[in-house]
C-alpha positions in Angstrom: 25.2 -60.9 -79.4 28.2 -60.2 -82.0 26.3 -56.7 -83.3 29.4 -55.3 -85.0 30.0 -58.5 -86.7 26.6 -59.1 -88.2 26.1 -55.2 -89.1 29.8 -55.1 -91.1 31.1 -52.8 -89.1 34.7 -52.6 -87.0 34.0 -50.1 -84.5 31.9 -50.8 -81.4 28.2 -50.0 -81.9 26.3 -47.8 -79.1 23.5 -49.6 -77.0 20.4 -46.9 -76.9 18.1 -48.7 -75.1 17.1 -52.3 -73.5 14.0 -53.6 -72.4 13.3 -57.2 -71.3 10.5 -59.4 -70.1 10.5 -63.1 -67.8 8.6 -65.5 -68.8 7.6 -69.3 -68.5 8.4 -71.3 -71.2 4.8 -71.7 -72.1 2.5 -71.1 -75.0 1.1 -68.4 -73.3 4.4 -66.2 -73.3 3.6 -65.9 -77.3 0.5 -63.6 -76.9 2.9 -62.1 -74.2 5.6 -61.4 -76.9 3.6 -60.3 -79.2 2.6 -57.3 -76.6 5.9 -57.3 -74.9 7.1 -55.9 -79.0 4.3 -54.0 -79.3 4.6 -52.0 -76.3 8.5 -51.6 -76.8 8.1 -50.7 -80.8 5.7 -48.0 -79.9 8.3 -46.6 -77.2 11.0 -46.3 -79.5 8.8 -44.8 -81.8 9.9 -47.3 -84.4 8.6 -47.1 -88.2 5.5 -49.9 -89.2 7.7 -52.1 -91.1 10.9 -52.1 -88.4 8.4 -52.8 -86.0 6.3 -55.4 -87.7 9.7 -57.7 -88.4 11.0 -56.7 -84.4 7.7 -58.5 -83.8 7.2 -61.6 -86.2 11.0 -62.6 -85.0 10.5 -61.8 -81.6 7.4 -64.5 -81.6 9.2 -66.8 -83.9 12.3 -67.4 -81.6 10.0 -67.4 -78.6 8.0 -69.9 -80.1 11.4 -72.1 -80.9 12.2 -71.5 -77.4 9.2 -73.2 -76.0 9.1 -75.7 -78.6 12.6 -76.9 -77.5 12.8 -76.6 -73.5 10.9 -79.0 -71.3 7.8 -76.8 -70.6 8.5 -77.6 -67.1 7.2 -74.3 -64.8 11.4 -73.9 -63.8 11.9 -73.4 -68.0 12.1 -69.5 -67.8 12.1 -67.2 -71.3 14.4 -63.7 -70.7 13.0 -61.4 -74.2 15.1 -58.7 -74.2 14.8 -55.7 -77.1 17.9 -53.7 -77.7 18.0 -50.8 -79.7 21.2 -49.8 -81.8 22.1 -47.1 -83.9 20.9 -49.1 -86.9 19.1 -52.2 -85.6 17.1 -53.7 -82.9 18.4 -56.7 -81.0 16.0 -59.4 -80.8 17.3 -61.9 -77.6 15.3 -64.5 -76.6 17.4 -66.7 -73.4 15.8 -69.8 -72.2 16.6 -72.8 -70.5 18.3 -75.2 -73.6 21.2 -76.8 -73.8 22.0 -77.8 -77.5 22.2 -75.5 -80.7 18.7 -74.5 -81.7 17.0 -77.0 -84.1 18.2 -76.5 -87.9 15.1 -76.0 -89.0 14.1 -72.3 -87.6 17.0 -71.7 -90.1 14.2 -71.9 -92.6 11.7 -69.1 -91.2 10.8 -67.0 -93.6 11.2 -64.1 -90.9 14.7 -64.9 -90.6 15.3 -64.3 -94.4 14.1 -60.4 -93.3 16.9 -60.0 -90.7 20.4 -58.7 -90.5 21.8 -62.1 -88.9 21.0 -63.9 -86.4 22.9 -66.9 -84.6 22.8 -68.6 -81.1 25.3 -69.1 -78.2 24.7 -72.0 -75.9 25.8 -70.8 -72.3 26.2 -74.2 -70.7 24.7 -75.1 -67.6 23.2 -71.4 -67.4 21.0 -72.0 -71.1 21.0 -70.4 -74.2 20.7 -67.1 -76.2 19.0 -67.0 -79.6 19.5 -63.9 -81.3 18.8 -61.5 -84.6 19.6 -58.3 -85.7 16.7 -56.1 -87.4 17.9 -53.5 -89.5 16.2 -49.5 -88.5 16.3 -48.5 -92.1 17.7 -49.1 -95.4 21.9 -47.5 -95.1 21.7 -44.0 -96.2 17.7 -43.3 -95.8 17.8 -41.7 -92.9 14.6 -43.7 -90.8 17.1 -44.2 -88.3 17.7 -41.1 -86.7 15.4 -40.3 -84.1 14.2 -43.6 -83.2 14.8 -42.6 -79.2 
């Protein structure tokens, strides 16, 4: 995920903590998201709002991500949270090959994040990502989030 890139910034940014879950590409795993962010939010002691965007994204690319894989049992999900200095990472890896379809460019939850973009890995899958911004520059929410 190209976190200096979408955060403006030139120097490398510092990777406080990572959590992931495996899933099957199923529409069960959404329920399982929706915990999965839960659980991590309240670790990482982020604030309501951070955590209620880490969440609705977190569901929305998992919900893509089934949508858009063959919901055969093989179709695994990887969610992985990653928390930076000023955002949380939200990953969700699956089993497609193509670009994700144009349309979840249009979720409203993506209008609420710092970027977000995809890599298509080959024969290995794909990574859909976005960047969810700890706190407004200069507030000072950030700080203490681990």
């Amino acid at each position: 995920m190209p976190v200096t890139a979408a955060l403006g910034r030139e120097t490398p940014v510092v990777v406080r903590a990572v959590d992931e879950l495996w899933l099957v590409a199923r529409p069960t795993a959404l329920c399982c998201a929706r915990l999965f962010a839960a659980s991590v939010s309240q670790r990482w002691d982020l604030v309501p709002g951070v955590a209620s965007v880490v969440d609705a994204a977190l569901v929305e690319l998992t919900a893509h991500s089934i949508a858009t894989t063959s919901g055969a049992v093989s179709d695994e999900l990887v969610l992985r949270l990653s928390l930076y200095s000023e955002a949380v990472g939200v990953e969700v890896w699956d089993t497609g090959s193509v670009d994700p379809d144009p349309r979840l460019a249009g979720a409203r939850v993506l209008a609420a994040v710092e970027g977000w973009g995809s890599t298509v890995h080959g024969h290995r899958g794909r990574v859909v990502w976005c960047l969810v911004a700890t706190a407004p520059a200069g507030s000072g929410l950030g700080e203490g989030l681990c």
